[in-house]
C-alpha positions as CSV (number, residue, x, y, z in Angstrom):
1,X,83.5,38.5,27.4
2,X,83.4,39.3,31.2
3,X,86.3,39.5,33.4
4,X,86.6,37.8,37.0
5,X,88.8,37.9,39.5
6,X,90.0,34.3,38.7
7,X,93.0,33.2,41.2
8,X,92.5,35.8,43.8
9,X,90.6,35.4,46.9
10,X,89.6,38.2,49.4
11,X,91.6,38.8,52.3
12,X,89.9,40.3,55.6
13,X,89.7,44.2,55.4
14,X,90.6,46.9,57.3
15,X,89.1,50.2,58.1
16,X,90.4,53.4,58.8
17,X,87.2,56.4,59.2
18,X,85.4,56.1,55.9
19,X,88.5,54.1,54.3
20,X,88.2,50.6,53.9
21,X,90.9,48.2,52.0
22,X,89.8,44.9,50.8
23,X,93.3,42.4,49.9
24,X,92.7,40.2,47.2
25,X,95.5,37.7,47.8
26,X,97.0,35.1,45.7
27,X,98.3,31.4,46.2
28,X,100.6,31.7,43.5
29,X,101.7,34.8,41.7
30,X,100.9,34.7,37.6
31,X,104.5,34.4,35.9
32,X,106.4,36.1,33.3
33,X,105.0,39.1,34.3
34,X,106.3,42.3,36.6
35,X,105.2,45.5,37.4
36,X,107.7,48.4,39.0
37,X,106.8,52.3,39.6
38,X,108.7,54.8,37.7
39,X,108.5,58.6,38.9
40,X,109.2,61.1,36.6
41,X,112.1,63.9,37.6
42,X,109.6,66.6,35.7
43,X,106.1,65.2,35.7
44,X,104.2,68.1,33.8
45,X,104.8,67.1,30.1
46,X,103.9,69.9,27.2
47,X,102.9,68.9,23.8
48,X,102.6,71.6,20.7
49,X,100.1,70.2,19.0
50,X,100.1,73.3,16.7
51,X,98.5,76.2,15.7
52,X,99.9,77.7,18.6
53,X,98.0,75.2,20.8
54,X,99.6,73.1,23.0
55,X,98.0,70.4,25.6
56,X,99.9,70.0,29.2
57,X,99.5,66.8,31.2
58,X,100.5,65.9,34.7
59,X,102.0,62.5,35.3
60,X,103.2,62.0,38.7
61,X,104.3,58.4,37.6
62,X,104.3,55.6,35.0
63,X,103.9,51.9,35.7
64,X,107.3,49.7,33.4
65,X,105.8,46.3,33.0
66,X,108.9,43.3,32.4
67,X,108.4,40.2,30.8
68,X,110.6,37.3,32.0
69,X,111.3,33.5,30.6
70,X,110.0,34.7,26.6
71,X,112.0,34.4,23.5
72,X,111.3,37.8,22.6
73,X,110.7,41.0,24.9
74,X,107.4,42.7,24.6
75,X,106.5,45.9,25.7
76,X,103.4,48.0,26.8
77,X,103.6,51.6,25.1
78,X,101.4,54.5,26.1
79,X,98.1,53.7,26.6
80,X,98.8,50.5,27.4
81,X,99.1,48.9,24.4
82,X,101.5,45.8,23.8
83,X,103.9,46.4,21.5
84,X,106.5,44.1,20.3
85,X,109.3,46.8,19.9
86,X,109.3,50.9,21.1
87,X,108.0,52.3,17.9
88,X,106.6,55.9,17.0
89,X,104.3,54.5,13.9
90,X,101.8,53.7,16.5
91,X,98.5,55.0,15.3
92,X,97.4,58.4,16.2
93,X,97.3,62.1,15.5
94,X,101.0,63.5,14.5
95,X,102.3,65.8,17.4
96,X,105.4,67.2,18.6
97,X,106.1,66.0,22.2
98,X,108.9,67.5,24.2
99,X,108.8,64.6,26.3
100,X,108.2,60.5,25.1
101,X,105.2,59.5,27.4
102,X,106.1,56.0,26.9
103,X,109.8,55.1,26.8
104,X,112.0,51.9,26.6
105,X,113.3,51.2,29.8
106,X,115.2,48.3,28.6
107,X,115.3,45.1,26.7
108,X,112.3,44.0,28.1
109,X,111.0,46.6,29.8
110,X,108.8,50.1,28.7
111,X,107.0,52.8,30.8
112,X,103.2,53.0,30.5
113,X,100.6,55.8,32.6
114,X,98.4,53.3,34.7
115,X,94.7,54.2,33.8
116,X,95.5,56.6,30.8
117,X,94.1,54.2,28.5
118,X,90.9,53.6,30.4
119,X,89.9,56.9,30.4
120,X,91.4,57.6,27.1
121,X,88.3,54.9,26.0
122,X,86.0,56.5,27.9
123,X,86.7,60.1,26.5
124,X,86.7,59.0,23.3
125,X,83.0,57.2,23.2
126,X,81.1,58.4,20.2
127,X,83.9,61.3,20.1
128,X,83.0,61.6,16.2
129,X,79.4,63.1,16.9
130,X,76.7,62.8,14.6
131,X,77.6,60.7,11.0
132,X,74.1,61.7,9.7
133,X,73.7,65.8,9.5
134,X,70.3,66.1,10.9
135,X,68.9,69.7,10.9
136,X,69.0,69.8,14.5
137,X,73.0,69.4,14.9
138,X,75.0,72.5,15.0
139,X,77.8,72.9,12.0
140,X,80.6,72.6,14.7
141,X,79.0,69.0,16.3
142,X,79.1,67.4,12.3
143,X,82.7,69.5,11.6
144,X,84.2,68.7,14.7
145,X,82.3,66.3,16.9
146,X,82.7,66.2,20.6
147,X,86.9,67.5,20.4
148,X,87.8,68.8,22.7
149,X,85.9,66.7,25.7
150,X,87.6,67.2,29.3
151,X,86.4,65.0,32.4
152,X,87.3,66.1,36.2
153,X,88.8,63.8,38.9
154,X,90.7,64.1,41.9
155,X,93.6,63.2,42.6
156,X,93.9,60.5,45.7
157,X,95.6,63.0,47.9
158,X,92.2,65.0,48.0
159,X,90.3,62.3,49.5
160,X,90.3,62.6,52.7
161,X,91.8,59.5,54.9
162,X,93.3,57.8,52.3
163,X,96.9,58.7,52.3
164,X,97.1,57.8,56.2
165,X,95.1,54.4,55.5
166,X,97.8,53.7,53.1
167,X,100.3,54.5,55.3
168,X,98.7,52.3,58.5
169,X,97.2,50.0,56.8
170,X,99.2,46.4,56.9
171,X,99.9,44.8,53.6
172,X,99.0,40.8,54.3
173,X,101.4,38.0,52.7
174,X,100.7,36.9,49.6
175,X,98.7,40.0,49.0
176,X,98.5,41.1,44.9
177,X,95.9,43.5,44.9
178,X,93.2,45.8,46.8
179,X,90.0,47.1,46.2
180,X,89.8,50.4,48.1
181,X,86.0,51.9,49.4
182,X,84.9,55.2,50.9
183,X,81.9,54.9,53.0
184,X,81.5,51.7,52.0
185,X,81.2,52.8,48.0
186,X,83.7,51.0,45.7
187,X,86.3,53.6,44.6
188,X,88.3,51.0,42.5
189,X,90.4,48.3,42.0
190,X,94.1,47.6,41.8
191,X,95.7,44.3,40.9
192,X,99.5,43.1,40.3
193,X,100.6,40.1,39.0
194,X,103.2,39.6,41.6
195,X,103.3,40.3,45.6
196,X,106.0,42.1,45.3
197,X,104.5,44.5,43.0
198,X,101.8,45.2,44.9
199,X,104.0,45.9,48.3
200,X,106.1,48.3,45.7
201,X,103.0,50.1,44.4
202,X,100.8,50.4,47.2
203,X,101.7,53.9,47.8
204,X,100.8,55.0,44.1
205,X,96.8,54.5,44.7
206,X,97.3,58.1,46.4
207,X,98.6,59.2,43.2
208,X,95.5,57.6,41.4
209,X,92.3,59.6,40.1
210,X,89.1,59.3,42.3
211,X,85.8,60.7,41.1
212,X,83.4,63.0,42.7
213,X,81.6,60.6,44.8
214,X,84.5,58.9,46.0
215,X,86.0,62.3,46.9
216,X,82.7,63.9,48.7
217,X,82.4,60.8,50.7
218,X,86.2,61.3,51.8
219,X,85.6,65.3,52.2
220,X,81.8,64.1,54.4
221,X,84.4,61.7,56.4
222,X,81.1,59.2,57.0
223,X,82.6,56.4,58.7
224,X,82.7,52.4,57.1
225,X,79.7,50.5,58.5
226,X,80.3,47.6,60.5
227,X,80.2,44.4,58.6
228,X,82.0,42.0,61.1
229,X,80.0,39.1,62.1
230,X,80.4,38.2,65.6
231,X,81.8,34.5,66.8
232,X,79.5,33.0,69.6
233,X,81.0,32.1,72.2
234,X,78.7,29.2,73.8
235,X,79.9,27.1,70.4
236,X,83.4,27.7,71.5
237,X,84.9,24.7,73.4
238,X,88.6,24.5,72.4
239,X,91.1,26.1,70.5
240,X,89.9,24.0,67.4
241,X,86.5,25.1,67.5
242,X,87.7,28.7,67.6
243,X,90.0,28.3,64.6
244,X,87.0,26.7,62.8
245,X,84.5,29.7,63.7
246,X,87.1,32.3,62.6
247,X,87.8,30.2,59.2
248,X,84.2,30.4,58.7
249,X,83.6,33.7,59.4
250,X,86.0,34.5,57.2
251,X,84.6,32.5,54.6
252,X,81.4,33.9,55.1
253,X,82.5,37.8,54.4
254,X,84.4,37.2,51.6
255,X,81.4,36.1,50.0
256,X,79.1,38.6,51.7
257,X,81.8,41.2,49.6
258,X,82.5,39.3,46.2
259,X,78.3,39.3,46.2
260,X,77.3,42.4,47.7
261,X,80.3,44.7,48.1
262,X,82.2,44.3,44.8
263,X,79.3,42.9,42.7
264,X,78.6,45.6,40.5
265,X,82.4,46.1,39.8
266,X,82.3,44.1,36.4
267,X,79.2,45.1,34.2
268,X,77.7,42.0,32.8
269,X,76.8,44.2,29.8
270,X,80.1,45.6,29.8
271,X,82.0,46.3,26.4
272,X,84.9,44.5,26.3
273,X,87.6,45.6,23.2
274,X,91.1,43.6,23.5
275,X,93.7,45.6,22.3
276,X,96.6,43.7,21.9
277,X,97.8,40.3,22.2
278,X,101.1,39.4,22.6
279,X,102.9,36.2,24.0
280,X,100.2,34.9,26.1
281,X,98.9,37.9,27.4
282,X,96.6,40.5,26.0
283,X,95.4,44.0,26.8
284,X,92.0,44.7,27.2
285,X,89.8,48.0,28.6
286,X,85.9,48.1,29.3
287,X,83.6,50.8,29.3
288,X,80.2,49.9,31.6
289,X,76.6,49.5,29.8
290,X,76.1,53.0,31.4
291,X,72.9,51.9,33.0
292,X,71.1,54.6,35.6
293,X,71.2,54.0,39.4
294,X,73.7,51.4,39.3
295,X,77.7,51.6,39.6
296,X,79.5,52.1,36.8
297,X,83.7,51.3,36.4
298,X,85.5,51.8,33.5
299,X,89.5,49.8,33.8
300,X,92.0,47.9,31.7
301,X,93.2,44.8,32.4
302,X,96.6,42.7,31.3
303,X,95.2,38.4,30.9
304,X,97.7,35.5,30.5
305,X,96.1,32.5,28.1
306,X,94.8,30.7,31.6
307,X,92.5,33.7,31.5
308,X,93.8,35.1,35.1
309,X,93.8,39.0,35.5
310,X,97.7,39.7,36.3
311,X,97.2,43.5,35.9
312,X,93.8,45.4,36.6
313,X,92.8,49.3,37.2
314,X,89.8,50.2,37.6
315,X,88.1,54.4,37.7
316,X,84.3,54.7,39.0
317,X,82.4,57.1,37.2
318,X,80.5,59.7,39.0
319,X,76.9,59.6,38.5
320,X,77.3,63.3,36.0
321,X,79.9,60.9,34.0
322,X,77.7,57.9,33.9
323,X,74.3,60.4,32.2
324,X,76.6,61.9,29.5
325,X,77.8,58.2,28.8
326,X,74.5,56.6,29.0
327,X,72.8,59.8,26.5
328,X,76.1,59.3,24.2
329,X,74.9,55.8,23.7
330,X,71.3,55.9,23.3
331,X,72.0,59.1,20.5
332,X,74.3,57.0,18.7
333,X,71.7,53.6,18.9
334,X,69.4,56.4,17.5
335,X,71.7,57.6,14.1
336,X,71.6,61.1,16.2
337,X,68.0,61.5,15.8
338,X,66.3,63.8,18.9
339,X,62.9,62.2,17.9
340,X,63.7,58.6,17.9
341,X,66.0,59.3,21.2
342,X,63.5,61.2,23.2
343,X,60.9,58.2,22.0
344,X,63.3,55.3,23.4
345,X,64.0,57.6,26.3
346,X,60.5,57.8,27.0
347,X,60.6,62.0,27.2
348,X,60.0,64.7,24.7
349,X,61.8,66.0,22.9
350,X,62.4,69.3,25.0
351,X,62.9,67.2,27.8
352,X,65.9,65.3,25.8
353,X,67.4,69.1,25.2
354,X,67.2,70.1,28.3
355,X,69.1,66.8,29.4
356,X,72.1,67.4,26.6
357,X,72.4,71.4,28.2
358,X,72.8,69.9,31.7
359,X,75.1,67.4,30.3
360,X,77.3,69.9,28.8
361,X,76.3,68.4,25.2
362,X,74.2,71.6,24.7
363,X,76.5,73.9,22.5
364,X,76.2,71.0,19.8
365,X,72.5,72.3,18.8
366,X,71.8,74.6,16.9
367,X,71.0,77.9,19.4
368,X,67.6,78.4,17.0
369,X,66.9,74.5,17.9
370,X,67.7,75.1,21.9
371,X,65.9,78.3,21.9
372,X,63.0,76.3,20.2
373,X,62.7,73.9,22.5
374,X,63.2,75.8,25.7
375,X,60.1,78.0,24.4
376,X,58.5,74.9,24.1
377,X,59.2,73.8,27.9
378,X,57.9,77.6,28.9
């Protein structure tokens, strides 16, 4: 399965330094489906998990998703899923939570963290470790696998220019989503099912996570190149000729961006796991193929049965997160096996080690086996 923007053109962008905002408009909104922006009063949220451990997140806000004209009233629960009711026997591990991270908001209404599930997918790729004990693999990688696993982003208030784009920047009519770039690299993508969701949640893509490219290229400030096509003038003989040379020119850069710009947004290799399905509409999230030297988004996505995208959020991985997923992958296509890995990788097998220490995967060997194979790179 691969997703498309299906019922959303692009809009003209605008550029503000390195920002640039791309609208991708609709003709008709997708219906029976709303999004609104709930801040929370105390955003950091404390969990005991146990043990005297506890785990502390920071949610600045939620997205409540409404469903309109149904005979029943689902609901999206935290991560995202559809649920038909607000329940607590959704599958997981047992915690004590001094605050509900998904809450009914209503009959047919519930809070969800926008992204959470995306990067709960991504975190939790081949989180297990190895099912095979080879010698090789420390006690603690077969025992407790890759737990705990932490990721860094930034938040979109540390990229620089984006909050005053946002501010500046006009919203057009009819306007659902945006995909927003720095320097001219895709950052991510932000849809609604509704103009008026989007004109009610623009503000909250400062609020969204950013990765390390996206936030260099804000901190660099390296302007947006210019990728206006000039009209010429000695074809322009009336009013009607220059309405016709601006409706192509238009034409022509939105599908200079759907080809060029945004092409590498969905992965055509992509793996695609729908979650729920619920009334017409189901949940889904994608992780990328993790292939090198390419760009690589991980997002969920909310589909009605016509197969348009009425909610989409997308995160690019930095090119650190992209080797750790892409060496994740080819060790589990490998049972866990250093030999067979470093053989498909085309490396040896010290060279494979040395790529696991640098991807922060090193502590799961054995320190004999590193020590081994670093005296072997000597």
């Amino acid at each position: 399965m691969t997703f498309r923007l299906d019922g959303l053109r692009t809009g003209t962008g605008q550029t503000w330094g390195s920002v640039r905002l791309v609208p991708l408009l609709r003709d008709e909104p997708v219906p029976h489906l709303r999004l609104h922006r709930k801040a929370y009063e105390e955003p950091f949220s404390v969990v005991d998990v146990g043990g005297g451990a506890v785990y502390t997140s920071f949610v600045p806000h939620a997205f409540v998703a409404s469903w309109t004209g149904r005979e029943e009233s689902p609901a999206a629960s935290y991560g995202t899923r559809l649920l038909e009711r607000d329940t607590s026997s959704v599958p997981g591990m047992p915690i004590r939570t001094t605050r509900r991270m998904a809450r009914k908001a209503g009959g047919d209404r519930l809070r969800f963290l926008p992204l959470h599930f995306a990067v709960e997918g991504y975190l939790a790729l081949h989180f297990g470790g190895p099912e095979i004990v080879w010698e090789e693999w420390s006690r603690r990688a077969v025992d407790r696998g890759l737990s705990p696993r932490s990721e860094q982003a930034y938040s979109g208030f540390r990229v620089g220019g984006l909050e005053e784009a946002l501010r500046i920047f006009e919203i057009h009519p009819g306007q659902c989503g945006v995909l927003v770039y720095l320097a001219d690299s895709l950052a991510g993508a932000f849809v609604t099912p509704h103009p008026d969701d989007y004109r009610a949640l623009h503000a909250t893509l400062v609020e969204d996570l950013y990765g390390e490219l996206i936030y260099t290229y804000g901190l660099l400030g390296a302007p947006a190149g210019n990728v206006t096509a000039p009209i010429d003038d000695a074809e322009i003989r009336s009013l009607r000729d220059l309405r016709a040379a601006a409706v192509r020119r238009a034409r022509e850069w939105a599908d200079f961006h759907d080809e060029v710009m945004a092409g590498q947004l969905f992965d055509p290799e992509a793996a695609y796991q729908t979650v729920q399905s619920l009334n017409g509409f189901e949940l889904s999230r994608f992780l990328p193929s993790f292939a090198l030297r390419r760009e690589n988004h991980i997002g969920e996505t909310i589909t009605d049965e016509r197969g348009r995208v009425a909610y989409l959020k997308t995160f690019r991985l930095s090119d650190a997160q992209v080797r750790r997923g892409h060496l994740l992958k080819r060790l589990a296509a490998h049972d866990w096996r250093l030999d067979a890995t470093a053989a498909a990788l085309g490396v040896t097998e010290a060279a494979l080690v040395h790529r696991l220490e640098h991807a922060g995967f090193g502590h799961l060997l054995r320190r004999d086996v590193r020590d081994g194979y670093r005296a072997a790179r000597r």
